[in-house]
N, C-alpha and C positions, 0 to 999 in steps of 0.2 A: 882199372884205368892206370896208366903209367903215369909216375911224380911229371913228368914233364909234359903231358897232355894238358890239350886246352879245355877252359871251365865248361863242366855243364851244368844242366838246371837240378835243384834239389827233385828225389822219388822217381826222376827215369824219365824226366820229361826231356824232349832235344828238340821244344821248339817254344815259342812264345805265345800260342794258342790259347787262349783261355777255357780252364776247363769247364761242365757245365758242374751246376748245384744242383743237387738230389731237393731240397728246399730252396725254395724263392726268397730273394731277398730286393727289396728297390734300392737303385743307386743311379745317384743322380751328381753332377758338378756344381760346387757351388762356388761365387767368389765373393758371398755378400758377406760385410760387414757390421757389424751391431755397433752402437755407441756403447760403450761401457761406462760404467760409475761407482766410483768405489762408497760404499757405504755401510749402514750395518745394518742390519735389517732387523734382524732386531727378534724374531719372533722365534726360531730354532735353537737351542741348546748347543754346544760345541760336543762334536760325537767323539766320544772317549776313544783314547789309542791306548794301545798296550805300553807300558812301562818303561821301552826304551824310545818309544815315536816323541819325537820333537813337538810341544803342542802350536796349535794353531790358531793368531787372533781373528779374534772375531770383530773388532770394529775396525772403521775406513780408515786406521794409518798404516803403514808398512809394520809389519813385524819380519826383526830379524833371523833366520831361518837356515841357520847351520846346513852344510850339505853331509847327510850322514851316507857313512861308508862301515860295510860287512865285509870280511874277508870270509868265502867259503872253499874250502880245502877239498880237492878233487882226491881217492883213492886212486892205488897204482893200479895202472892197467895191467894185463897180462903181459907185455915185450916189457914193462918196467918190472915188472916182480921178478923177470928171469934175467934180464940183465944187471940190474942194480940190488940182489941178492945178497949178496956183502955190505952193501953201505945201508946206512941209517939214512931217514927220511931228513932231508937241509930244513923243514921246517917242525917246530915244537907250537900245538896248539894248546891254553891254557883258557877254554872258554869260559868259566865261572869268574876268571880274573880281568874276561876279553881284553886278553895280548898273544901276543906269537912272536915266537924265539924264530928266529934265523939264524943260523950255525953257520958260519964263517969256516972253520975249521969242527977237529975233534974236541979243544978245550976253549973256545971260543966263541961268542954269539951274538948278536944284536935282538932288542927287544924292543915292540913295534903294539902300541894300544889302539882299540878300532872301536867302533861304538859295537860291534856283534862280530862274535868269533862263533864259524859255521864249522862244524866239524865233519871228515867224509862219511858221517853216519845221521845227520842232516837231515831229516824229511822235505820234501818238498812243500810241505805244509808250513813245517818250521821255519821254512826259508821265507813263502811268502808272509806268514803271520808278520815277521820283523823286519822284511827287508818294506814291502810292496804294501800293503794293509793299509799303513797310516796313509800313505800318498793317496790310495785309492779315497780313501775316508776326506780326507782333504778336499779330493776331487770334488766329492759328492755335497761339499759344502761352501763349493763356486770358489776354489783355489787352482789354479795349473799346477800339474805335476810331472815329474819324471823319472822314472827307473832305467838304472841302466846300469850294462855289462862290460866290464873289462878285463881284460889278462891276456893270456899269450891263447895262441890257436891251440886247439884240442883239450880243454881246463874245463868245458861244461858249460859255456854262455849260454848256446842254445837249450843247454836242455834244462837250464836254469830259469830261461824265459819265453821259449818257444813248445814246450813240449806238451802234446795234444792228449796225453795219457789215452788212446783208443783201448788200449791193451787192460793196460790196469791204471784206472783212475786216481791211485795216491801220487802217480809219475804225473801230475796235472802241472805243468808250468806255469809263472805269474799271470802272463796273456789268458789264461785260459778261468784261474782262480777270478782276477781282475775282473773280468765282464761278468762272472758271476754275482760277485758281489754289488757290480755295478744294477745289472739287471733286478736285484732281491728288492735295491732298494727305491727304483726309479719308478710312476706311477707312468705306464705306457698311455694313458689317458690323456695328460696334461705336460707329461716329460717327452723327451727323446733321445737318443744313443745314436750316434753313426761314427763310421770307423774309416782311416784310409790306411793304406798298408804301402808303403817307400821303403825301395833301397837305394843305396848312393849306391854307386858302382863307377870305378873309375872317373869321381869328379862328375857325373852326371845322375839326376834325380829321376828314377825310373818308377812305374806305379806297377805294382806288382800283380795289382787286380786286371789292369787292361795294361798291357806285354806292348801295344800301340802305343801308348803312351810313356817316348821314353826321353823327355828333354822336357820336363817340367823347370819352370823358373820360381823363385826365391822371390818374395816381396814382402818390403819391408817398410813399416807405414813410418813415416818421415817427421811424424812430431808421436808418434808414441814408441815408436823405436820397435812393434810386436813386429812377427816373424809367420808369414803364413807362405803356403803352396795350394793358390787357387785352383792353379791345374789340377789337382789330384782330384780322385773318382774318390767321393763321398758316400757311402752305403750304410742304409739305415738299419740300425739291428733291434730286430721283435724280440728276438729266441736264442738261446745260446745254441741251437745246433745250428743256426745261420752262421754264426758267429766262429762256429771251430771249421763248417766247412771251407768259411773265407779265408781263415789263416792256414788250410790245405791248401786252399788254390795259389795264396801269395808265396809260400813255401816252395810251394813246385816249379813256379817260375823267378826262385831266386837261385844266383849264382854260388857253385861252389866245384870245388877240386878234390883231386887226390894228391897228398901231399906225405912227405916221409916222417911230421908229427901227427897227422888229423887224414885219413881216410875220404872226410867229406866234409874237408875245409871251406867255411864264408871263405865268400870272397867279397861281399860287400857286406855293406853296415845295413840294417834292416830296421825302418824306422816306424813303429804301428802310434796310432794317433787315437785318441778316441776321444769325442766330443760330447760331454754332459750337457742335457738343458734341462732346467728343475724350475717349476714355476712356485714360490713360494705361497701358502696356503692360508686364508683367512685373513688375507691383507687386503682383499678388494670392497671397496665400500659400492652397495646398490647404489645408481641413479636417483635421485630426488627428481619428480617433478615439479617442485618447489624453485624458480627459479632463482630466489636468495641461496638456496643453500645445491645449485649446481656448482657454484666453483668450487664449493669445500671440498667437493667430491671429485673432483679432475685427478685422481690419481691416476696413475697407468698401473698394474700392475707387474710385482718384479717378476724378475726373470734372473737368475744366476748362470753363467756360463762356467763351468771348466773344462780344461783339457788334459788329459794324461796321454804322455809320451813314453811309448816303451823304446829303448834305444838297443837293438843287440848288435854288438860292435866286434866286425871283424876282426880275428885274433889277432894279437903283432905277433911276428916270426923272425925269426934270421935267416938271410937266405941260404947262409950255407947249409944250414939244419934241415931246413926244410927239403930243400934240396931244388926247390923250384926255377925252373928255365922260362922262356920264349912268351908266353904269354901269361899266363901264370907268373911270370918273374913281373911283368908288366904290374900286372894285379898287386903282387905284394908289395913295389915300389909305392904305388897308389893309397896301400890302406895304411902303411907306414908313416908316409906323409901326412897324411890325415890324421891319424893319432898323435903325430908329432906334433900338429897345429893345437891340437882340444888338449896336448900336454904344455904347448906354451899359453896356451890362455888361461889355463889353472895355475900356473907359476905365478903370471902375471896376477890375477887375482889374489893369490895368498899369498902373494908381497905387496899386497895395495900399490899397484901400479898403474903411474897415470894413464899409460895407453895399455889395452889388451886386442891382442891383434885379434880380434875375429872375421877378420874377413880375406885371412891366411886359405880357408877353406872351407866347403859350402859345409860340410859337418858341424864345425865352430858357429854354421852362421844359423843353421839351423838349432843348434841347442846353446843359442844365446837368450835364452832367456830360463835355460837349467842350471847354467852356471854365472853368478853374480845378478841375476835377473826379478825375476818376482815368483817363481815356481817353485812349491817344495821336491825337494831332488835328495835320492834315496841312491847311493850307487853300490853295485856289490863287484868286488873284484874276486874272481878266480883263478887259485893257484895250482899247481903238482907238486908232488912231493919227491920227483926224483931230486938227486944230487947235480945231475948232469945238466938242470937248466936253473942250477941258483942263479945265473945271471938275470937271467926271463925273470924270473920271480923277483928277485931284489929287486928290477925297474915296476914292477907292478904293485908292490908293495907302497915302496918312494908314489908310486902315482897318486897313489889311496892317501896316503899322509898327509898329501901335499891338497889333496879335492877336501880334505877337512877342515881345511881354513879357511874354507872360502863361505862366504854368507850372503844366501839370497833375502831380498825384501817381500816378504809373503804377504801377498795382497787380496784381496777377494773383487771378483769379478758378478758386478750385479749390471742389471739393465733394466730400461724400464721398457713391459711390453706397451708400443704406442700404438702399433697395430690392432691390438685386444682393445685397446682403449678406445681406439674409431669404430669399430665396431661398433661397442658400446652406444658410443652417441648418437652412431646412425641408427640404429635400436630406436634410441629414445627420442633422437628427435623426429624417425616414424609416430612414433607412439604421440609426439607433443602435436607434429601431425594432423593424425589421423583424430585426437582428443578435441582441438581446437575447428577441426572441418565437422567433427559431431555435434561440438556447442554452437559453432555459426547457425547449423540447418536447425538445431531444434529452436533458435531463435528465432530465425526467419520462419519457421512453422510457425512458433510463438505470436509474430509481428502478425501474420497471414492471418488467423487465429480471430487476435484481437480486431484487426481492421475487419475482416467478416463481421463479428456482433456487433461491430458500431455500423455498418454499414444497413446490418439486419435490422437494427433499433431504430435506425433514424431513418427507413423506410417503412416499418413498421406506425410510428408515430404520425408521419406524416397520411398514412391510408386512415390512422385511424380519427384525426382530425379533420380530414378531407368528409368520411363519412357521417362523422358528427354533425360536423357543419351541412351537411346537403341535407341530413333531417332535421334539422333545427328550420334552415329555409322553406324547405316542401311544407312542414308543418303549420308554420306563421302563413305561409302559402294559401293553405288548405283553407284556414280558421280564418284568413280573412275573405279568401272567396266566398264561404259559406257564409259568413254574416254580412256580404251586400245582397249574398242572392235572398237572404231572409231579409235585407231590408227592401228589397224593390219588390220582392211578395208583397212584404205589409204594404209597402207603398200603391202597387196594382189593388190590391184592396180596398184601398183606401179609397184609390181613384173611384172602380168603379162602384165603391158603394156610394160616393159624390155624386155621379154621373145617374144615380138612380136615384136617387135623392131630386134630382134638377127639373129632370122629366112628369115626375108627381107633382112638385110645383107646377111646373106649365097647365097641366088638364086640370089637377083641383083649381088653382089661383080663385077658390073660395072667396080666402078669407086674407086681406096683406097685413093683419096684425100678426095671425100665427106663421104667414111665410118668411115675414119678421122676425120672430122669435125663433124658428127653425132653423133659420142661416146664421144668429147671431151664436146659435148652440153649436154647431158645426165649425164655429170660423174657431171659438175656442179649442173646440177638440184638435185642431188641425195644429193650433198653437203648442201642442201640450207633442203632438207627435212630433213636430220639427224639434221641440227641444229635447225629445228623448234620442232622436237622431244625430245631434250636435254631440249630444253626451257620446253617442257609439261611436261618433266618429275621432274626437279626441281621444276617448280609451283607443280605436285601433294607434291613433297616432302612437300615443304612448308606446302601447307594445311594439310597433316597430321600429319604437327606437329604442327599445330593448334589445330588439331584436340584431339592430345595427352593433350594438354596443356588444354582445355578444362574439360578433362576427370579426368587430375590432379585438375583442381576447381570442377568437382563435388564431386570427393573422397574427397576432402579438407572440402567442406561442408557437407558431409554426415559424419566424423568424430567430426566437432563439434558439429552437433546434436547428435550425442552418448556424447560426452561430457555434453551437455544441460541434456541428460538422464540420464548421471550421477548426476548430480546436481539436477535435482528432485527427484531425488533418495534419495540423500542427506537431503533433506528439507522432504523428506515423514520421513525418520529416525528421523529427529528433531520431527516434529509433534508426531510421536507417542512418544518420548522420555518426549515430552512436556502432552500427554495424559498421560503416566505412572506417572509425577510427578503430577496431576491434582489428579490419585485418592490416591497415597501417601498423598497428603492434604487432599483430602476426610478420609482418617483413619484416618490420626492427627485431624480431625475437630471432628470425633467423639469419639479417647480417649479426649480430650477437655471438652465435655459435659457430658462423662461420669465421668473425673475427676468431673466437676463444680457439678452434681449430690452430689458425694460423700461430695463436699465441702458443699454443703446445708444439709445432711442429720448431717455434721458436724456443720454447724452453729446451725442446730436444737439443737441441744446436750449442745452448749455451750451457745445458748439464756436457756434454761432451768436450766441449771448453774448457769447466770448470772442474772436469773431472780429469782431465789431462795438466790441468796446470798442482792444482794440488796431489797430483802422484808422485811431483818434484820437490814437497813441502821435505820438513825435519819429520825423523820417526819422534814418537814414544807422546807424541801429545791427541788433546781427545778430539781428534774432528767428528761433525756430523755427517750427516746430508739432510742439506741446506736447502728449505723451500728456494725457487728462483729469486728473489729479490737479496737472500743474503749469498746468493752462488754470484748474482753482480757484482754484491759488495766485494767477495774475494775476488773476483775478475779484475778489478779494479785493484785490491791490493795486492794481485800480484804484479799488476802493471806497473805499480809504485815501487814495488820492492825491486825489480830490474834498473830503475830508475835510484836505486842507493837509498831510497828514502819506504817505511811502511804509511798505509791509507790511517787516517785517524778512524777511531771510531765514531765523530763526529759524522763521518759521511752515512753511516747504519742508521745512527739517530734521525739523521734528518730527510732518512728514507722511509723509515716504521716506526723507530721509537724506542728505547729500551726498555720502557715502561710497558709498551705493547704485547711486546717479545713475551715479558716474565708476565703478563697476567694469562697467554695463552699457554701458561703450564698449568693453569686450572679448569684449560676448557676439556667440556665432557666429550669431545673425539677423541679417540684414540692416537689417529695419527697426527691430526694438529698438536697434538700435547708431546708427542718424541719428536715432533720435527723443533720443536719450540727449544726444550730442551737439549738436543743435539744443536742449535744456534745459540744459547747459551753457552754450553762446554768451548763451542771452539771458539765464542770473543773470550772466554775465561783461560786460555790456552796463549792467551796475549798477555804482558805484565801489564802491559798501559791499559789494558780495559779493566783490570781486577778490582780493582776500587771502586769504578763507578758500579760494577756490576751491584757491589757489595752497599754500595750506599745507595741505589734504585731498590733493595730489598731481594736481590737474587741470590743471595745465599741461604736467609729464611725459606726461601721458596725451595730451593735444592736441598734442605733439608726436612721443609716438609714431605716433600714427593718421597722421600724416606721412607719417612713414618704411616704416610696416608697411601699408596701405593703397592701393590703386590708383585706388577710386571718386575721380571728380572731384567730386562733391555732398558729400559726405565731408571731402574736400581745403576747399571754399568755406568751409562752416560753420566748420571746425577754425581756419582762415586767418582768418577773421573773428573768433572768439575771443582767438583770441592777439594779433589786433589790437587788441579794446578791452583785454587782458592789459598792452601794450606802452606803457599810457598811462601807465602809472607807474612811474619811472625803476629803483625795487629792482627791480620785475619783468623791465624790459629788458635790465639785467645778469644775472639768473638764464638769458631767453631767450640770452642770446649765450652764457653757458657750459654751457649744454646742444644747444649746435652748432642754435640755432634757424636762424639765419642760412644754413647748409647745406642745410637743410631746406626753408626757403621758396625757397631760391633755386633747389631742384630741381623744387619743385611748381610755380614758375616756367615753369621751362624743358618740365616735361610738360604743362600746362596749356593748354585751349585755349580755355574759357566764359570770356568778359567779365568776369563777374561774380566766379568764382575769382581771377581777375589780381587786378582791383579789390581783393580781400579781402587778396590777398598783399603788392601794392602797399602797400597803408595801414597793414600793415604793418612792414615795408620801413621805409616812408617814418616810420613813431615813433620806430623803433630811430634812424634817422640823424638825430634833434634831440639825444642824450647826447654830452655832450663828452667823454665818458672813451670813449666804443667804437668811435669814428672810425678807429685805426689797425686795428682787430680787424676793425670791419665790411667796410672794404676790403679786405682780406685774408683774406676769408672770400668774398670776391666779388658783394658785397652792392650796389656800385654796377654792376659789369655784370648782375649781376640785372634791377635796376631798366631799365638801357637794353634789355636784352633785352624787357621787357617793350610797351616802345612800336611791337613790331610788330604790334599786334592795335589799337590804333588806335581802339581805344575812347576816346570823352571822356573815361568816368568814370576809366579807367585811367589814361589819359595824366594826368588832372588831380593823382591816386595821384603819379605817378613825377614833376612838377613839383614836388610836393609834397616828397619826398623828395629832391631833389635841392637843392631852398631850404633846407632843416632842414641837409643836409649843408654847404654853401658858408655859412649862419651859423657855424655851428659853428668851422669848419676858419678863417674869417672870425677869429674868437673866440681862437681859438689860436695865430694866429701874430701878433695881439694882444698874447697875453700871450706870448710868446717860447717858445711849449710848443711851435712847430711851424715847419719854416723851408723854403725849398725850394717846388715847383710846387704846383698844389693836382692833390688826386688826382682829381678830377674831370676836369681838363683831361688828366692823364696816361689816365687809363681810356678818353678817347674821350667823353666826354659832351659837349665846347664845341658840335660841329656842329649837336648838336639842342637843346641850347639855343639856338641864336642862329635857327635856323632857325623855332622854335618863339617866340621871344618874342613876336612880334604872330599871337597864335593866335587866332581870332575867340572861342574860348571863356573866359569872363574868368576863370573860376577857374587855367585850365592860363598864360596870357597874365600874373596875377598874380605866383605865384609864379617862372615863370621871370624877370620883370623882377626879381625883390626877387636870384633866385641871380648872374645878370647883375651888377647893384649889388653882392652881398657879393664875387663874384668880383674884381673889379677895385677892390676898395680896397688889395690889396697888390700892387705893383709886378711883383713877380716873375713876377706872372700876366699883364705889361697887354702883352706882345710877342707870347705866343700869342694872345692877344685879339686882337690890332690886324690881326693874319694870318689868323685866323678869322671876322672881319669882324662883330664884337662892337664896335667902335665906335662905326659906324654906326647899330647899335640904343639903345648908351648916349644917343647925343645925343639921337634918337627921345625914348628916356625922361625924358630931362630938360626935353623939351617938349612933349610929345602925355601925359604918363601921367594917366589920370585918378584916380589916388590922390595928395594933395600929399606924401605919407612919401615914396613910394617918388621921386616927380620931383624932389625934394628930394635923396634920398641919391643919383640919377647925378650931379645937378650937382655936389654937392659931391664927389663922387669924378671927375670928369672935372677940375674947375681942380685939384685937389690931386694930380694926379698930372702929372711931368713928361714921361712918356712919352706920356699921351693929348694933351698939351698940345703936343709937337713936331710927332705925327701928325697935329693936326688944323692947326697952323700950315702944315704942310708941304700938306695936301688944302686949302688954301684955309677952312677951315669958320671961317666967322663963329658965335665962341660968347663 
């Protein structure tokens, strides 16, 4: 293709077609957004990076986050080995030292430090272990990141960050390393990866995967200031061979030329995206059916979001060089610009300038949140080694210099799943449901049940009293018919033996003395039968008013079982009275969850509030994340705080209680006990709450959670508390005679997260600024704490235990000043001199500070300047007293170096002109 041809697509393609995949991959658009919340969760480890990666905080303030820059050095190609055959390579790489000489001339040169000097023998491995690794690592621990390429065209970006190694797999570019890594670690089950693939081209945002898609817009949310392109084709990755064949296919339809430096020159910037979601693991508490202890349980479970941005960035050129015409000239006018813009907003940035133009150009506007933003950002610039383009190189060099001053606020992106969480309750409130619709029926079985046997019994009873009483009457019945029929027998008897009797009178009428006598005998006997008959007839009386009286106890008890059926009667109305009020509860139970619904859709609303208001907070102090009731309270002070004035803590108190707050660091939940805890740290992150905290009994508290406590997230927060605790001197003496000292320096020693050091460290390092605890803290072991602590090598740590270790050496400085103290300093006895001295030119200027200021207070008393001189602390003094760029501290080696007679011997004796 002739330099003056118009761009075609990279691999042969000459059209916008999308190619197919050999493997299926789904891809779908998406333009939804998550509420994010910065918090700490508390329950993962900070994943170790290699030794030159920037570490990363783990709880919800900002941590500041350097933009690290690699310089990797391209070999000469073949037309430079034949034409620049004479001359030396304009650059000198000294990567043990990482610096690089830039040759001006034959006897002259400038020299240029980077955080990684890549040499042209460089593996691509080597390159991602240091450049890409950490950020990836980051990613994976719900941080945004960014890698990206600069230099002039034909220097290696692409094959630095694009290269698909088919051939021989060590040629593996970051893009291709990066998803692997990402994929090893991501659980396909519960996680998810998707990718979008953008090039800017000429000022307009084209999607690589759909060639249709080529005027995507820029949106940028208005109170968080993030940066997204909903338009773009979202594609979820299972497999890494999905994953290279996608960056084939974006590849093929991105632009490039033949040009007089580069063959098969970008012509656009090529921006790959890739989206983590990680659910973190053993943080979901089961449902209780218990409806006391449903609220406890309303958690939603997290969810952490990051993003990695890979950025390969069209080469800058000169046009003459290059040689480019007609469209092609257009294109380079285009990526020029664009570089031009992303080099004045880094200007701007590493001058702390009030405005930073980012919206110079959609590149800038897109990776404003790589440079000065919240994302850790890794840049590697590429150079040549010919003579002929030191200019190229010198501006790409300057680029790298100038992206190293700049510092992003690294933040972690957490969310809660509320969707997993509806779920959830729909789950269970089937289940409270379907529980509640099984106890109604076995009740009303129950009811059905019981009314049956009363029903049965008191028809039962009344059969069998009915029968009773019909034999009791048939019987009296019986017995008295038969005794009239036997008495009107005897009676007919009687008659007719009268009637025979009367007849024999008439025919004998004999004799009327014996008919006399005969009748007078008869009239008696008849007397004797009526009175036996009077007698039978009172006895039947009798009995049938037994009988009656009888009949009156069965009517008597057939009445009170009507009554008894009254009263079951009674009790069946309670029971159902008592079902009607069972499903009244059942409604109230479920406007209940449907209120508590509403209220979490509300807590949503107000963590996304609360969590964009404090992303605006101060770095370096301990916030939590804050059940809703203290995410109010902050809502409210930060409403106050726009208002010039902060909320008291009076309004927390009069909402829960701070007595409430600190007894819930003893409850046996898990997460009730860090949430509690984490709302401690951040009223104790206030000066005006620290005393009341400390007179409510929260400082005992935070030191028991020390002592009684194993969690390391736990240990962080507590350690962070007691640090902002430790700023005020009453309190540091209360810390050291409730054996604080002890206690940190065990959490110390068990501790393994960055981030917990840090918190212990800072510490540490308050307690050792009080001039009355010096003997006590050392003797509690509070300086070999501190040195123990530098073997996790953390900046922020080590920065901690400089820190401390200056506050101590004034101090002790201070005292044998005033004659309180006489003898070596304990510092030097504990073993501390070595890493101080070894430490004083630390590249990082916070840890590099304070060890020059402990250096300085060390050696203004004598007694100290013989181990010094033997530890080889002299050498650095002088250093100090002529390289430091602070004038206090260059001031006080010199003056402690002539006013002592011992550095003044040594250094007459070593020659040192001073």
């Amino acid at each position: 293709m002739a330099a003056s041809g118009g761009t075609s697509y990279r691999n042969g393609a000459t059209s916008r077609n999308s190619l197919k995949l050999d493997k299926p991959f789904s891809a779908n658009s998406s333009n939804s957004k998550s509420s994010l919340k910065s918090k700490s969760l508390p329950n993962s480890a900070l994943r170790r990076s290699s030794p030159a990666a920037l570490g990363v905080a783990k709880d919800d303030g900002g941590v500041p986050g350097r933009v690290r820059v690699a310089v990797r050095l391209r070999p000469r190609n073949t037309e430079e080995s034949i034409a620049d055959a004479d001359f030396a390579d304009c650059v000198e790489l000294q990567p043990e030292l990482k610096r690089l000489k830039l040759r001006k001339n034959n006897w002259d040169s400038d020299t240029y430090e980077f955080d990684e000097v890549l040499t042209e023998f460089a593996s691509q491995k080597r390159v991602y272990e240091v450049v890409a690794k950490p950020v990836v690592e980051s990613v994976l621990d719900g941080y945004n990141g960014t890698i990206m390429a600069y230099g002039q065209t034909g220097t290696g970006k692409t094959y630095t960050l694009g290269r698909l190694g088919e051939e021989d797999t060590a040629d593996r570019g970051i893009m291709v390393r990066a998803m692997e890594d990402i994929l090893a670690e991501v659980s396909l089950e519960t996680d998810s990866v998707s990718v979008s693939y953008l090039q800017l081209y000429m000022e307009s945002i084209q999607d690589l995967l759909d060639p249709a898609n080529d005027n995507i817009s820029i949106v940028e949310d208005p109170k968080t200031g993030d940066v997204s392109v909903p338009g773009a084709t979202l594609v979820e990755i299972r497999h890494q061979e999905s994953f290279v064949e996608l960056l084939r296919l974006g590849e093929a339809h991105r632009f490039a030329a033949n040009t007089k430096l580069n063959t098969e020159s970008s012509r656009s910037h090529a921006i790959l995206m890739v989206h983590v979601k990680r659910s973190l693991k053993g943080r979901d508490s089961t449902l209780s059916s218990d409806n006391s202890h449903l609220v406890k349980t309303l958690k939603p479970p997290i969810v952490r979001k990051g993003k990695l941005v890979v950025v390969d960035l069209a080469g800058s050129e000169r046009i003459d060089k290059s040689g480019s015409e007609g469209h092609t000239l257009e294109e380079a006018k285009s990526i020029n610009l664009s570089l031009s813009a992303l080099g004045k907003c880094i200007n701007a940035l590493a001058e702390n300038s009030a405005h930073v133009p980012v919206r110079d150009s959609k590149l800038t506007r897109l990776l404003r949140d790589s440079f000065g933003g919240t994302a850790r950002t890794s840049l590697v610039i590429t150079i040549g080694p010919s003579p002929r383009h030191r200019g190229e190189t010198t501006s790409t060099i300057m680029f790298g210099q100038r992206a190293m001053k700049v510092e992003n606020m690294l933040k972690i992106k957490e969310e809660f799943d509320y969707k997993s969480l509806s779920r959830r309750l729909d789950i269970q409130l089937d289940k409270l449901i379907a529980e509640h619709e099984r106890q109604q029926k076995a009740f009303e079985i129950e009811i059905e049940r019981i009314t049956k046997e009363a029903q049965d019994r008191i028809s039962e009873a009344d059969r069998s009293h009915s029968n009773a009483l019909e034999k009791e009457r048939l019987k009296y019945q019986k017995d008295y018919m038969e005794s009239i029929k036997k008495l009107e027998d005897q009676l007919m008897v009687k008659q007719k033996k009268l009637g025979g009797e009367k007849v024999i009178n008439e025919e004998v009428a004999a004799s009327a003395s014996s008919v006399i006598a005969n009748g007078e005998g008869l009239t008696v006997s008849a007397d004797k039968e009526v009175a036996e008959l009077k007698k039978l007839v009172k006895k039947e009386i009798v009995l049938r008013k037994a009988a009656e009286e009888e009949v009156n106890n069965l009517r008597n008890q057939v009445a009170q079982l009507k009554r008894s059926e009254i009263s079951c009667n009674s009790e069946i109305l309670k029971l159902r009275k008592t079902l009607e009020d069972e499903q009244n509860q059942k409604k109230k139970l479920e406007g209940d969850i449907a209120m508590l619904q509403s209220q979490l859709l509300q807590l949503s609303f107000e963590a996304d509030e609360t969590s964009r208001r404090l992303d605006r907070g101060e770095p370096g102090k301990v916030l939590g994340s804050l059940d809703s009731l203290v995410q109010q309270v902050k809502h409210s002070q930060a409403q106050d705080a726009g208002n010039g004035e902060k909320a008291s803590v009076a309004k927390l108190f009069e909402q829960v209680g701070l007595q409430k707050i600190l007894s819930l660091l003893e409850a046996e939940d898990y997460d009730v006990r860090i949430h509690a805890v984490k709302v401690v740290a951040n009223l104790a992150a206030e000066e005006t709450n620290q005393q009341k905290i400390v007179e409510a009994g929260g400082l005992s508290s935070l030191l028991m959670l020390l002592r009684s406590t194993e969690d390391e997230t736990i240990h962080r927060v507590a350690a962070g508390a007691i640090a902002n605790l430790a700023m005020n001197e009453t309190n540091q003496e209360l810390i050291m005679s409730q054996g604080g000292i002890s206690l940190l320096s065990m959490t110390a020693a068990n501790a393994e997260d960055p981030q917990t050091l840090r918190m212990v460290a800072g510490a540490i390092a308050n307690l050792c600024g009080n001039d009355k605890l010096q003997t006590k803290l050392r003797g509690e072991g509070g300086i070999k704490a501190l040195l123990g602590m530098v073997r996790c090598r953390h900046p922020d740590v080590l920065a901690q235990v400089a820190r401390g270790i200056a506050n101590f050496a004034k101090c002790e400085s201070r005292a044998s000043t005033q004659g309180t103290k006489a003898g070596k300093s304990f510092l030097i006895e504990d073993g501390a001199l070595p890493w101080i001295v070894q430490n004083a030119n630390n590249e990082a200027s916070t840890i590099k500070r304070h060890i020059e200021l402990a250096l300085c207070h060390l050696a203004q008393h004598e007694v100290n300047a013989k181990d010094m001189i033997i530890g080889g602390a002299l050498w650095e003094l002088v250093r100090i007293s002529r390289d430091c760029s602070r004038e206090d501290i260059r001031t006080l080696a010199h003056r402690t170096l002539i006013s002592s007679p011992t550095f003044q011997a040594e250094m007459r004796r070593l020659r040192i002109d001073y």
